[in-house]
C-alpha positions in Angstrom: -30.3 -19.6 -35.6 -31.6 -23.0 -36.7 -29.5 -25.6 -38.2 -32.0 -25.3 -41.2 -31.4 -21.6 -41.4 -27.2 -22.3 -41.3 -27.5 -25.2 -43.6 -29.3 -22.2 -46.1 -26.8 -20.0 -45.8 -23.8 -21.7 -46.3 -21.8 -20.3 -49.5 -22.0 -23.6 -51.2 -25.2 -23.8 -50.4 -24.7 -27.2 -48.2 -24.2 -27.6 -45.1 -20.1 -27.5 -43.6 -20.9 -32.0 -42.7 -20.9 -32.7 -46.3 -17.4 -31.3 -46.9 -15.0 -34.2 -47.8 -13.1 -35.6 -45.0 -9.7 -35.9 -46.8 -7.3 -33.7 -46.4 -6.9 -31.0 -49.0 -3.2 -32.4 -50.0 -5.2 -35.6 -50.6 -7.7 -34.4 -53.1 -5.1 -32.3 -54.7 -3.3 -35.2 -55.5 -6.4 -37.1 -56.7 -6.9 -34.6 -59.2 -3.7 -34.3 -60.5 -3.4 -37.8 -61.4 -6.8 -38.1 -62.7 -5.7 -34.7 -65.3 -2.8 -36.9 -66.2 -4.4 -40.0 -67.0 -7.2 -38.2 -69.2 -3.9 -36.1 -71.2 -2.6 -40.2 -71.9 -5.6 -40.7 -74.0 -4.6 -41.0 -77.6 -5.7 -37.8 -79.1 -5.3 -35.7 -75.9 -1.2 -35.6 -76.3 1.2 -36.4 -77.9 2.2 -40.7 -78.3 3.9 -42.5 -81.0 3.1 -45.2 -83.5 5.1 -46.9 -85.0 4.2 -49.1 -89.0 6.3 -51.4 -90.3 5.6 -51.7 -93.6 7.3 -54.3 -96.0 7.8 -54.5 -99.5 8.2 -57.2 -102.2 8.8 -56.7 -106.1 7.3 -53.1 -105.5 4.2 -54.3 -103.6 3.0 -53.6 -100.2 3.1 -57.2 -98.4 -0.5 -57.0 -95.7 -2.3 -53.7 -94.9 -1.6 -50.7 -97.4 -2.7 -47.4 -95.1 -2.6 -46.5 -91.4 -4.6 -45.1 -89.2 -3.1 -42.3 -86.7 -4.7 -39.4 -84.9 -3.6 -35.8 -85.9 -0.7 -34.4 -83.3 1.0 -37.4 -82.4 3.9 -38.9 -84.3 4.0 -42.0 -86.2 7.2 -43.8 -87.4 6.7 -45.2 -90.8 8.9 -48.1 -91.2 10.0 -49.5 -94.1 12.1 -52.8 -95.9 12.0 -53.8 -98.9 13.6 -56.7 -101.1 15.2 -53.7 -104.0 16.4 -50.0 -103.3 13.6 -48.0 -103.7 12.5 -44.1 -103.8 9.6 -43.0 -101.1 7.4 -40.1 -101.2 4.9 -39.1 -98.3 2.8 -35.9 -100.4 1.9 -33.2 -98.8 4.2 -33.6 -95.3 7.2 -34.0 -97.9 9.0 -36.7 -96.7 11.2 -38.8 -98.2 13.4 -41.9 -97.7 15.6 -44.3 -99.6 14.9 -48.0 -99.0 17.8 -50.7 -99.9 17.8 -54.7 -99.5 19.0 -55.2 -95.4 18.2 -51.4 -94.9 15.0 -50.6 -93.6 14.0 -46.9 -93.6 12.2 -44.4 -91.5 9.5 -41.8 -92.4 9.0 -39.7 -88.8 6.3 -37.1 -88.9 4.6 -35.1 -86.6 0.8 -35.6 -87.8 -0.7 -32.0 -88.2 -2.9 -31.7 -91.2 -5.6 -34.6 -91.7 -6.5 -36.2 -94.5 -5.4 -39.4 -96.7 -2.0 -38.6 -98.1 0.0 -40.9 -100.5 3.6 -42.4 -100.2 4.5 -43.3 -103.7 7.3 -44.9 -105.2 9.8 -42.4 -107.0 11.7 -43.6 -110.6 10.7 -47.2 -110.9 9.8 -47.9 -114.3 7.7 -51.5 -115.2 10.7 -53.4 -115.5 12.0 -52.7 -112.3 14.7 -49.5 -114.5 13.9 -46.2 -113.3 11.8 -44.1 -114.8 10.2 -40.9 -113.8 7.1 -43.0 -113.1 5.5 -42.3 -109.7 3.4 -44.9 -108.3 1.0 -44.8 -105.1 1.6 -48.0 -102.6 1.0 -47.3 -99.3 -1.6 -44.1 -97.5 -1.0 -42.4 -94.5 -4.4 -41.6 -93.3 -4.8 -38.8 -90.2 -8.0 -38.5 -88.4 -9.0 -35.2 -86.1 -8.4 -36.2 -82.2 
């Protein structure tokens, strides 16, 4: 038979030279690190994020949403200069923030969508009330 003729016939349909020459322990490991490098992607699995979020006289001081990916956890962070009520809608959460205290909102991102945290039972004057009032938006993108 002619080399040609082998070279046809191989079940790969190349010929046995063009094989990789490292060993098949090699390769495997090549693979599996590769596979675990692509699952670190944000998106791909699960990571953390955590916000830190301050507020002053009621306000949001900087930025007023977030950004996070569905199916990884963020860590909303908060302080603020008077004890305050918090509301994340739709996930449910809530948290009490005092002068010296910060507070944590942890979720588990799962539904997308821009969802408000609101202040609970502050009325203008700084009283409460049963006032709700939207400071801050937690906004979850698809991966």
């Amino acid at each position: 038979m002619s080399s040609d003729r082998q070279a046809a016939t191989h079940p790969r349909g190349r010929p046995s030279a063009s094989r990789s020459s490292l060993p098949r322990a090699v390769r495997l490991t090549v693979a599996v690190l590769a596979a675990g490098l692509f699952l670190a992607v944000p998106g791909y699995g699960d990571s953390t994020k955590t916000v830190d979020i301050e507020i002053n006289k009621g306000k949001v001081v900087g930025k007023k949403s977030a950004r996070v990916v569905r199916g990884n956890t963020v860590i909303l962070r908060w302080s603020s200069d008077q004890r305050l009520e918090l509301h994340l809608h739709r996930y449910d959460v809530r948290t009490t923030v005092s002068p010296g205290t910060p507070a944590e909102m942890k979720i588990r991102t799962r539904a997308t969508g821009r969802f408000p945290v609101e202040i609970h039972g502050q009325g203008e004057s700084g009283g409460h009330s049963h006032g709700h009032r939207t400071i801050f938006h937690l906004d979850v993108y698809p991966d």
